[in-house]
Every structure is written in C-alpha cells, then in structure tokens.
Backbone as numpy.savetxt, mean C-alpha at the origin, in Angstrom:
# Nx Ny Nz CAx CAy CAz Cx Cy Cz
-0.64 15.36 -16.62 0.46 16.31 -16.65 1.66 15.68 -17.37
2.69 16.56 -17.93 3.70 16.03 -18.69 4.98 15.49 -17.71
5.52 14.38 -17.59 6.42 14.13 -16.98 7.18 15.08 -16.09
7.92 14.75 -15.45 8.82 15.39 -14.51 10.03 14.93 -14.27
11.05 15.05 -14.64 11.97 14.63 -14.13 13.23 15.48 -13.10
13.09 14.65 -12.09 14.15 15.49 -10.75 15.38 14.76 -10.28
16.19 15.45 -9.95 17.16 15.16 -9.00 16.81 14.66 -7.26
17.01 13.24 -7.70 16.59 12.33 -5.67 17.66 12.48 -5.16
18.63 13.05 -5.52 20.05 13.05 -4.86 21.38 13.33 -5.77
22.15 12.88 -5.40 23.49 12.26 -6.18 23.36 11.01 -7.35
22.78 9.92 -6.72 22.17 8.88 -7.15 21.12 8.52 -7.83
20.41 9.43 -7.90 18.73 9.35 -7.80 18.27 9.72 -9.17
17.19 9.35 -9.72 16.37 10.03 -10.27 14.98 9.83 -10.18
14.05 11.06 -10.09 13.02 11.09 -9.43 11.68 11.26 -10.93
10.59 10.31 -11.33 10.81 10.49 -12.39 8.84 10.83 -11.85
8.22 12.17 -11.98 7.06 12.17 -11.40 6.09 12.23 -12.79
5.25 11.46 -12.78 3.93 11.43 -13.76 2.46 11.43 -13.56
2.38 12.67 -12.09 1.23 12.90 -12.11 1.22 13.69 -10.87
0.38 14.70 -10.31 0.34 15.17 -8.93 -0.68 14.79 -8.00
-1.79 13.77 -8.43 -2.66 13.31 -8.07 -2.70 11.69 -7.29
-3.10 11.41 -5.99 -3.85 9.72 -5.82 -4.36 9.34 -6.56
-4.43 8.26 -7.63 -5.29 8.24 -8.68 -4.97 6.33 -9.08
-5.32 5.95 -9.49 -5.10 4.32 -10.30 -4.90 4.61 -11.37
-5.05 5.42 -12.17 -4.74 5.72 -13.43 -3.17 6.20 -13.57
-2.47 7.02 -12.81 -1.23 7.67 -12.60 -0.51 6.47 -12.15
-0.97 5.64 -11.03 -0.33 4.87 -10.35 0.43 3.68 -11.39
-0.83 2.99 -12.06 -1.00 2.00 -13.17 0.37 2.59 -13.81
0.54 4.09 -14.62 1.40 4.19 -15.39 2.76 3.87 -14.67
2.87 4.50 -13.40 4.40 4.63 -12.53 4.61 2.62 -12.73
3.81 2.05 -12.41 4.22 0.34 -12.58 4.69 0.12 -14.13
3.53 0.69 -14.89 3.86 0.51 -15.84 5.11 0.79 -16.69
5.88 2.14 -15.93 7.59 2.55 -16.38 8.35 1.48 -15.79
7.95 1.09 -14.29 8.47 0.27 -14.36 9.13 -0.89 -14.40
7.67 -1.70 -14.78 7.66 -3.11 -15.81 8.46 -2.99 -16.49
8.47 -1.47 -17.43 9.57 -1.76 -18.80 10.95 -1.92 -18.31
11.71 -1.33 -17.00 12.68 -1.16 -16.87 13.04 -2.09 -16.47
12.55 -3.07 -15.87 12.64 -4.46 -14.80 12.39 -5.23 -16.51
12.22 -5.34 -16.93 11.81 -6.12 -18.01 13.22 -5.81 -19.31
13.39 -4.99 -19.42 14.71 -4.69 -20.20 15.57 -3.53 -19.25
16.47 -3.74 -18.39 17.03 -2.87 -17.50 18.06 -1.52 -18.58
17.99 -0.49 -18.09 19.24 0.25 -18.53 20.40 -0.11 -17.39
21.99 -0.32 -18.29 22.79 -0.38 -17.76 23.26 0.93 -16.45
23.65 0.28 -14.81 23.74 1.23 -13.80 22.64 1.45 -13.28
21.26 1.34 -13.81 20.36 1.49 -12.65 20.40 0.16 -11.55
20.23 0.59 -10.16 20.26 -0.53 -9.14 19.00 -0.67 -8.23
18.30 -0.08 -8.25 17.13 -0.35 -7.55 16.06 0.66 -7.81
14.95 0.59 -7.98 13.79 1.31 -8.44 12.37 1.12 -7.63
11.90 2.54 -7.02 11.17 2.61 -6.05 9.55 3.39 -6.26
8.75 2.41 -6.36 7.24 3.07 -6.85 6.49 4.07 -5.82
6.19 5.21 -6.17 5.13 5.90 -5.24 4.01 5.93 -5.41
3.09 6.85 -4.74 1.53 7.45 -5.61 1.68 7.63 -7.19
2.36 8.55 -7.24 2.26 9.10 -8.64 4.05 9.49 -8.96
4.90 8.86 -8.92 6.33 8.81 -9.77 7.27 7.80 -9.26
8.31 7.67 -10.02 9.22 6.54 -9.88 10.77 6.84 -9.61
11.07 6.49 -8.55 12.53 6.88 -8.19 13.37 5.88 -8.64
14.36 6.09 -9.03 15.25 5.66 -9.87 17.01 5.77 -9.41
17.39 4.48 -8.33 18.66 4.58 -8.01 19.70 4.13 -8.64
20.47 5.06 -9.30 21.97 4.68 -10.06 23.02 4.46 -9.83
23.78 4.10 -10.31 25.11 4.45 -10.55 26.15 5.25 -11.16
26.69 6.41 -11.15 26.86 7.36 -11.79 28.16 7.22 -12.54
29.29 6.12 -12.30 30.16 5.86 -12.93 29.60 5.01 -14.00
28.42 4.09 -13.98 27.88 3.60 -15.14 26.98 4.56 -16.35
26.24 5.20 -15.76 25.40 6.18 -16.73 24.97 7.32 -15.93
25.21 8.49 -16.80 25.16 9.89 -16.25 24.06 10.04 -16.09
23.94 11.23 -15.15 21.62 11.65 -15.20 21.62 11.94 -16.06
22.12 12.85 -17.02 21.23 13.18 -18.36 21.62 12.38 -19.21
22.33 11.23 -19.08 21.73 10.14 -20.39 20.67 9.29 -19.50
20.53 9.09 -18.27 19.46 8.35 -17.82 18.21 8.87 -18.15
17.86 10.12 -18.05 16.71 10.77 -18.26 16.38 10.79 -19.59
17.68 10.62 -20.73 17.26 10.51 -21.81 16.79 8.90 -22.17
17.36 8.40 -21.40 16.81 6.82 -22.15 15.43 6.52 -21.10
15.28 6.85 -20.26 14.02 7.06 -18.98 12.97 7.48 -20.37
12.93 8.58 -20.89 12.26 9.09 -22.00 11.70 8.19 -22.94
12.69 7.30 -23.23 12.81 6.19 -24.85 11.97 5.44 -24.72
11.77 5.20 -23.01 10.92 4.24 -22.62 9.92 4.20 -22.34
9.50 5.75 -21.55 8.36 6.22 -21.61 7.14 5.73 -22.73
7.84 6.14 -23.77 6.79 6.14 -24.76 6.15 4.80 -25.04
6.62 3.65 -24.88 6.74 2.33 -25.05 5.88 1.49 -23.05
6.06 2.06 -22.36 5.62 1.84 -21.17 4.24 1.01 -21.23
3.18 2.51 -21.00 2.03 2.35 -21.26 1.50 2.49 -19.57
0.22 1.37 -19.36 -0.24 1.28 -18.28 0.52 -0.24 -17.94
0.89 -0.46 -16.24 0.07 -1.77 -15.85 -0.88 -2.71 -15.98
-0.62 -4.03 -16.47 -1.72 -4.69 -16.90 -2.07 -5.29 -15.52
-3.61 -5.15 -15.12 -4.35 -5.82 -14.25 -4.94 -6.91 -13.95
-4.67 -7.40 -15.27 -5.80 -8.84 -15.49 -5.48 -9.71 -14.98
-4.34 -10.32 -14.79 -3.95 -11.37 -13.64 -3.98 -11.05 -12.42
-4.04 -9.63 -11.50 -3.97 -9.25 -10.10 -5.04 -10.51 -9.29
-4.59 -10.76 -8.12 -5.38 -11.62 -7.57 -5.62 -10.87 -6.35
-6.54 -11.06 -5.56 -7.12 -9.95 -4.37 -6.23 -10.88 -3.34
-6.02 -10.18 -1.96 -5.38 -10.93 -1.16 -6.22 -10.74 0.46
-6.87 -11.88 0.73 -7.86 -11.89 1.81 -6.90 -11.32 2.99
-7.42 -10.69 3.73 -6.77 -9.80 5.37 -7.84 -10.04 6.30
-7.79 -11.21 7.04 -8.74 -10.93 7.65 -8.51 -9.69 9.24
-9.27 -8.78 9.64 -9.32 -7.88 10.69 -10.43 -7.80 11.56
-9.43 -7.72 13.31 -10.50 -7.80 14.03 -11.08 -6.51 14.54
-12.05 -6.01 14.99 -12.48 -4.47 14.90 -12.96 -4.47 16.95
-12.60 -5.55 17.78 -12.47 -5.36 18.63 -11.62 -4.12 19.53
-12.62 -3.75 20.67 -12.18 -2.32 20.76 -11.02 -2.42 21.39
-10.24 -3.95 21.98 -8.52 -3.56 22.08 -7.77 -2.94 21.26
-8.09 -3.14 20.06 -7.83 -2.47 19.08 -8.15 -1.46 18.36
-9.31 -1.12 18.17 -10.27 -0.24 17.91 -10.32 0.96 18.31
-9.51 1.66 18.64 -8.62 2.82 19.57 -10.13 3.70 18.73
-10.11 4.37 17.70 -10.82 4.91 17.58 -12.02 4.81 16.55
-12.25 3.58 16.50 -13.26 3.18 15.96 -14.43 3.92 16.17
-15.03 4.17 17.50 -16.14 4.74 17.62 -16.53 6.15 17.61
-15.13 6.65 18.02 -15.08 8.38 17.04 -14.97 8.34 16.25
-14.55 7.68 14.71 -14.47 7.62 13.36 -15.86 7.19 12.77
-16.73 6.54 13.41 -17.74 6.38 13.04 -18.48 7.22 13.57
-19.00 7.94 14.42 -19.07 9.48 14.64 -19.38 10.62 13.73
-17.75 10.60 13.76 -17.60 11.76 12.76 -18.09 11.67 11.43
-18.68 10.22 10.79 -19.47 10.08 9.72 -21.34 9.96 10.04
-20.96 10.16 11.14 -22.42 10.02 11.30 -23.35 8.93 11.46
-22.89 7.74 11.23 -23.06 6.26 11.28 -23.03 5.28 12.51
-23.51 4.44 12.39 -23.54 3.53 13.46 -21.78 3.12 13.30
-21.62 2.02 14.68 -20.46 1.50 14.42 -20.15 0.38 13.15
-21.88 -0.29 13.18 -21.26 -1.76 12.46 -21.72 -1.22 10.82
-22.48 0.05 10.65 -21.92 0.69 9.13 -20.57 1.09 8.47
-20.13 1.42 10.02 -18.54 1.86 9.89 -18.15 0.70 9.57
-18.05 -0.58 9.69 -17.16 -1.42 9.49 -17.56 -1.85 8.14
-18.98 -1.75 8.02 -19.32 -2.37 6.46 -18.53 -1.54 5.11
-18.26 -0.54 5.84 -17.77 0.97 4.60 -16.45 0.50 4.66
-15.75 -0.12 5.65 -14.36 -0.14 5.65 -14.00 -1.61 5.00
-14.89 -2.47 4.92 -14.42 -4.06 4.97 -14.93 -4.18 3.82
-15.70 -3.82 2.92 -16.79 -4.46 2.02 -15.87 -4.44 0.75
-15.11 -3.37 0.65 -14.81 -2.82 -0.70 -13.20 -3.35 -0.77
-12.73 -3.43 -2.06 -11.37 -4.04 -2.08 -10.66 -2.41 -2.05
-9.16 -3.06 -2.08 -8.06 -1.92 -1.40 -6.95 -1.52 -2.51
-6.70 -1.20 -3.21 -5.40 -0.84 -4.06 -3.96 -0.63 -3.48
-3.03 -1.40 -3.92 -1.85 -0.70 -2.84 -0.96 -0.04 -3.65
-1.22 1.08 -3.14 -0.45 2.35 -3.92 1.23 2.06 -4.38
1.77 1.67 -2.76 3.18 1.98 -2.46 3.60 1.32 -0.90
4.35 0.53 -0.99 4.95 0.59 0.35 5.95 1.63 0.61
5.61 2.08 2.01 6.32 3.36 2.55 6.22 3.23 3.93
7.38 4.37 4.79 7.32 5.07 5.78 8.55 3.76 6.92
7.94 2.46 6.28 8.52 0.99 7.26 8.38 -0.18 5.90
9.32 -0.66 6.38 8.95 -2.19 5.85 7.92 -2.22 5.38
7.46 -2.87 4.12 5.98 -3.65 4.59 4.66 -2.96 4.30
5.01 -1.64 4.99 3.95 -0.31 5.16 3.48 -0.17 4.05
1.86 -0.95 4.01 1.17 -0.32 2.84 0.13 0.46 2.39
0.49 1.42 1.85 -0.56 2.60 1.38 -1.09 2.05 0.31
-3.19 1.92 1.04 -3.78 1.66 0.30 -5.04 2.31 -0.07
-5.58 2.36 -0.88 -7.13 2.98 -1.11 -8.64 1.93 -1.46
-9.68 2.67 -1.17 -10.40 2.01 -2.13 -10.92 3.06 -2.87
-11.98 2.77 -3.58 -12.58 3.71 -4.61 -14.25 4.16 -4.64
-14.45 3.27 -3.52 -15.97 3.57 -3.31 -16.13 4.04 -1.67
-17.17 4.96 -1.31 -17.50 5.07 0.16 -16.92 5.77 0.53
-15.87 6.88 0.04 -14.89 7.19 1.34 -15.57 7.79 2.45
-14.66 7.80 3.37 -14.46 8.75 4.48 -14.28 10.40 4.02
-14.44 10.44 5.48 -14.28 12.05 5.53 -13.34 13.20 5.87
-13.10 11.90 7.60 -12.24 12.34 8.40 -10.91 12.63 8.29
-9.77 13.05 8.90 -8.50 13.30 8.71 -7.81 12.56 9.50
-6.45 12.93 9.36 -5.52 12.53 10.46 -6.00 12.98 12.09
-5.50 12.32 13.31 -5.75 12.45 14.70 -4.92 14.02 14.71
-5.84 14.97 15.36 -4.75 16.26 15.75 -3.59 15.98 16.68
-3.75 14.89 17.60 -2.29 14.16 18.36 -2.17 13.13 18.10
-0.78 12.67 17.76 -0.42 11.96 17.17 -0.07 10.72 18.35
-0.35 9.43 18.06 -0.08 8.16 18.90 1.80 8.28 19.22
2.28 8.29 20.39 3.73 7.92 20.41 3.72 6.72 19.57
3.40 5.54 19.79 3.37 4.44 19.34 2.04 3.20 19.25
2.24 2.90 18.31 0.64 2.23 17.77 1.24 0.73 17.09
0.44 -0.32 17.79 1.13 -2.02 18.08 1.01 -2.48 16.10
2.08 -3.03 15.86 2.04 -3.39 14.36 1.26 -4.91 14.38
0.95 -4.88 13.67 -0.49 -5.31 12.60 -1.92 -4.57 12.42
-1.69 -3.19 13.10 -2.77 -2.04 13.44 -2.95 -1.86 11.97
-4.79 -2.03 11.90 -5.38 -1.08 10.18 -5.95 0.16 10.50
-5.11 1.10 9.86 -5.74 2.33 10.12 -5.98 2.89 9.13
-6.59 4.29 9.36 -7.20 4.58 8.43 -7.47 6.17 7.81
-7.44 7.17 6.77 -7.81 8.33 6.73 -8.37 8.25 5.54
-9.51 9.32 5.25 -10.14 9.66 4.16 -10.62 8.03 3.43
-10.24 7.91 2.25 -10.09 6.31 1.67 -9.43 5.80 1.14
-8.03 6.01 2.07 -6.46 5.15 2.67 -7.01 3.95 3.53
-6.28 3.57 3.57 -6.17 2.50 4.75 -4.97 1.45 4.87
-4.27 1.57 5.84 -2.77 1.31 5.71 -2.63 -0.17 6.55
-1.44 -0.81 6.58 -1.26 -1.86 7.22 0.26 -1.79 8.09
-0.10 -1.79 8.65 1.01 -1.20 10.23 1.71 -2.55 10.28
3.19 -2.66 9.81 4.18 -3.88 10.04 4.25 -3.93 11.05
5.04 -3.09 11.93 5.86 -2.61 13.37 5.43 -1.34 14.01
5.62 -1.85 15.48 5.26 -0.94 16.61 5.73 0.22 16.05
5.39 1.63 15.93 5.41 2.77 15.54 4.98 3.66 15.37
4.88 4.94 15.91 4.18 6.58 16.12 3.46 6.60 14.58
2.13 7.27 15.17 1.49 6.75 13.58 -0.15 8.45 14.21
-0.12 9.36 13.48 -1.23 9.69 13.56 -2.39 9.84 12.76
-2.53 8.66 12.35 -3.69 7.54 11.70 -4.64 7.72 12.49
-6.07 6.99 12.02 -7.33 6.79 12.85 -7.08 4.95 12.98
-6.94 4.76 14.34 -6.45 3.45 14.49 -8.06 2.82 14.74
-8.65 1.95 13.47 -10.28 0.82 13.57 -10.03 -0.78 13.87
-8.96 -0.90 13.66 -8.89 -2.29 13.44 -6.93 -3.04 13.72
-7.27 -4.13 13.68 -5.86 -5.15 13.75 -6.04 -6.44 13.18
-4.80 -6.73 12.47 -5.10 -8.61 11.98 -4.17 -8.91 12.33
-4.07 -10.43 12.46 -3.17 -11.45 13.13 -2.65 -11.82 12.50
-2.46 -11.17 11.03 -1.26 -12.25 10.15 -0.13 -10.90 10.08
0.90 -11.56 9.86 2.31 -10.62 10.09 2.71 -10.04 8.66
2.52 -8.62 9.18 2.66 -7.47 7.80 3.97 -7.56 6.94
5.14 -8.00 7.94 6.45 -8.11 7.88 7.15 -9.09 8.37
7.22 -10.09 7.69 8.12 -11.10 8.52 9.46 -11.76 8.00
10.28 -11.58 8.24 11.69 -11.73 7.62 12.57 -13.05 7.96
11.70 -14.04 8.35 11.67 -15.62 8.17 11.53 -16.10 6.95
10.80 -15.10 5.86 9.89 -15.94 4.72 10.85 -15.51 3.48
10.84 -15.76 2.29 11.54 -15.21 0.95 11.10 -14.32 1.06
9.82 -14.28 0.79 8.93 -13.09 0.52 8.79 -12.27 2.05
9.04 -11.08 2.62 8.65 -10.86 3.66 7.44 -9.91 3.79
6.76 -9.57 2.95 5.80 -8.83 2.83 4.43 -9.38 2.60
3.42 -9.07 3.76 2.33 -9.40 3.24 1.49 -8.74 2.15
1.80 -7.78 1.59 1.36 -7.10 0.66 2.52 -6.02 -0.07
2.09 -5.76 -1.63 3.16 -5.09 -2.75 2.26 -4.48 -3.30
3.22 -3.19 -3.75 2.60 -2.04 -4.57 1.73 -2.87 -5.86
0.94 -2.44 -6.02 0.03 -3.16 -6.89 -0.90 -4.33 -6.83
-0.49 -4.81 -5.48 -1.86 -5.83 -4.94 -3.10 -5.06 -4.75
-4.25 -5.93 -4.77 -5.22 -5.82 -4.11 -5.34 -6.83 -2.93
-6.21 -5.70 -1.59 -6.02 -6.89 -0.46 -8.28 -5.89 -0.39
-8.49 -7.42 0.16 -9.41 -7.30 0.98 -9.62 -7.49 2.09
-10.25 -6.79 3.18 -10.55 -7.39 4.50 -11.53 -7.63 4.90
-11.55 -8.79 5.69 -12.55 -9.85 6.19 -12.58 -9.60 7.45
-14.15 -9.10 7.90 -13.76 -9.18 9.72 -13.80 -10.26 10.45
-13.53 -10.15 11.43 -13.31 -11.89 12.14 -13.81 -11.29 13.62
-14.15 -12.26 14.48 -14.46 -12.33 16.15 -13.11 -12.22 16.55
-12.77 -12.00 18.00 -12.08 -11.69 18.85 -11.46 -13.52 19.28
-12.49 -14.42 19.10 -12.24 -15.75 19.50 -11.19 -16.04 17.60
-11.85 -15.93 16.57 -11.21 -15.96 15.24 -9.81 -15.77 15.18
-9.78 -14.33 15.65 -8.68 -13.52 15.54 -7.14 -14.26 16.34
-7.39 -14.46 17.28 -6.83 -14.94 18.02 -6.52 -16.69 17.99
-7.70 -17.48 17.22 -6.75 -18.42 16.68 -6.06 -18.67 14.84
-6.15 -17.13 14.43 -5.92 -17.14 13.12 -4.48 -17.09 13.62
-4.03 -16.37 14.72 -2.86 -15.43 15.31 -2.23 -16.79 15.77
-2.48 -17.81 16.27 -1.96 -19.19 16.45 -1.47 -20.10 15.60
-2.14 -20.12 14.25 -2.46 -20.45 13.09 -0.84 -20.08 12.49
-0.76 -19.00 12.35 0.23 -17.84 12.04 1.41 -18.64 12.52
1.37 -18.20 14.33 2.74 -19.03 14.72 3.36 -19.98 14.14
2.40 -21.01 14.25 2.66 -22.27 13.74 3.05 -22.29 12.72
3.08 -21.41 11.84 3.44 -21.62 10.36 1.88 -22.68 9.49
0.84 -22.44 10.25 0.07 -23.31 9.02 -0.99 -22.39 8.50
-1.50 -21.37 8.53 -2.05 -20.28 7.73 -1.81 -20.04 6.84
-2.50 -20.28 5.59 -2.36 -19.83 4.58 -3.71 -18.42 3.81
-2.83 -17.34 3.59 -3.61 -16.36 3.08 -4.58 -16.61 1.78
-5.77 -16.56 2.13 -6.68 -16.76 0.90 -6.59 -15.77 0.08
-7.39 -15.76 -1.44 -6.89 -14.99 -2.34 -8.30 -15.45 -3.64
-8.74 -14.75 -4.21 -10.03 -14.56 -5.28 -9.37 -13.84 -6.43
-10.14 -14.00 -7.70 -9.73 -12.92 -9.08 -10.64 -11.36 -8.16
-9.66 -10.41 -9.46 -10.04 -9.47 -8.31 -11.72 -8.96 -9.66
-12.58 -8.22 -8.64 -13.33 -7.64 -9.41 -12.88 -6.05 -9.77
-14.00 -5.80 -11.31 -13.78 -4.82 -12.06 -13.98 -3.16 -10.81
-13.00 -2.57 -11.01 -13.05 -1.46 -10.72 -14.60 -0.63 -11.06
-15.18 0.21 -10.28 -16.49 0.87 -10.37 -15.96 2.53 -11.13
C-alpha cells in the first residue's frame, strides 16, 4: 500500500506503510527508521516502531508537520528495507511448568495435540520482534512457521506474574511486569524482561530475534539465581534464513 501519513497528535507524526503483520512491512518501518537515526531531521525527538508504521515525535517550533512529512517523503525513497545480516538470535530460555502454564493444556487442546507437541510448535522455531508495546520491555513477537489457531482468553486475567510467555495465533509476547493480560498464558523464564539496573534495560528490541529454550523446573529456578547474582549471561547464535 502507498504510504500514509497521519496526525499522532499535536506532536506527532504517524507515518503508516502497510495494514498488515508481515516482516516485509516491518523490515521497511526499521528501515525509515535507520535513515532518520542515521541522518536526523532537525526537531524530531524521539521515534517509535510498530507492526506496520512509524511514529514520529516533534517539535513544532523547530519544523512544521507539513515540512516534516515533506522531508519524511525525501527519505522514504532512499530508506529501503532493514538489513538482517548481522541480527543475532537471542536464547530465552522458558519453563512450561504448570505453575506457570495457566493454560497450557487448553491451548494444546484446542489444537488438537498432545501437550509436549504443543511445546515443540512453540519452542522450536525462532521469534521476530515486531515492536515493544503496551509496558516497558513488552515484546510483540511472531514466528513464521506452525502457527496456532487459537485466540485471545474470552476473560481476561486481572493480573498475570511478569516474565509470563504468552501467547495467540503466532505472537508470542514477553511479559516485563505483573499485569492484566488476556493472552493464552504457556510458559515463564527467569531472566528479567525489564530491568532498570542495567544501561540496556531490555531483554529484547524491535528487530531482534529471540529463541526459546525449554528448561526443567529444577533449571529454571537456578537460571533465576544465576540472574540475581548478576552472573547469567544470555546466549545468542547467527540467526537462520527465514522459510
């Protein structure tokens, strides 16, 4: 589809290039804005990736919306895609114990499958991360093979414990903080989604790939020690070619 450009506010500009979940749409939204992070227009102050468009926070005493949208344009053309070739996968390991596992065994159910197919469909395949949203941290991710079927829970959790992996269709998100979530809650890992001790406080960014590794209940729990301590370090592989 041909660009879009909207009004996010006062401040805002909302710049949409596609109506679809897709890696192809996504790739481009990084790819606008690589260019902009890479040669900034004067007055923009912060720039925010989605599924498919790029929000764009200004300053309006520095540059008006319609010269932003016009130089947003200039750049367009010059953009392109996201380059992938350096992405490195980022190991997650998750435990699928049913403390956690809230609905693991109705989600595998509703596909018709045993439980430990369910986990092979969920763990095997790497993850794309669309966008952090909703919290901190919060990352919307996909894969591209296997999906699911199922939907969102018709009632929604008041609150669901953060480092929770949940899951719809072939999303699968990473829960920073305790928070109302009506997700299909399969899984939890012990490394911290969000932690604001570190430079970096995010265990994962729009454009990673993460994989998950399942672990035992005995694992889990001293990966989660590991963690405390500060001596865990997240493993990480080149990523493989998209199918």
């Amino acid at each position: 589809m041909e660009a879009k450009f909207l009004m996010g506010g006062e401040k805002s500009l909302y710049v949409q290039l596609g109506d679809e979940i897709s890696l192809d749409v996504n790739q481009k939204v990084r790819g606008l804005m690589h260019n902009l992070e890479t040669d900034p227009i004067e007055g923009v102050v912060e720039m925010v990736p989605t599924y498919a468009a790029l929000l764009i926070h200004y300053r309006p005493e520095k540059i008006l919306y319609d010269q932003l949208v016009e130089e947003v344009k200039k750049r367009m053309a010059d953009a392109g895609k996201a380059d992938e070739a350096s992405q490195i996968v980022k190991v997650v390991p998750i435990c699928y114990d049913k403390e956690f596992a809230l609905d693991l065994e109705d989600c595998a159910k509703f596909e018709n499958v045993s439980v430990e197919e369910f986990i092979r469909m969920h763990s095997e395949h790497e993850y794309y991360v669309y966008m952090l949203g909703f919290a901190p941290g919060h990352a919307y991710m996909a894969r591209f093979e296997e999906p699911f079927h199922f939907k969102r829970r018709e009632s929604p959790r008041v609150k669901i414990n953060g480092g929770s992996i949940v899951v719809g269709e072939n999303l699968s998100n990473l829960i920073p903080f305790d928070q109302p979530c009506g997700w299909n809650v399969v899984a939890a890992t012990p490394l911290k989604v969000c932690d604001y001790t570190k430079e970096d406080p995010f265990l994962a960014h729009a454009g990673d790939w993460v994989k998950y590794q399942p672990v035992s209940r005995k694992e889990y729990d001293q990966i989660k020690a590991d963690v405390e301590r500060g001596t865990y370090k997240v493993e990480t592989y080149a990523k493989r070619a998209v199918k």
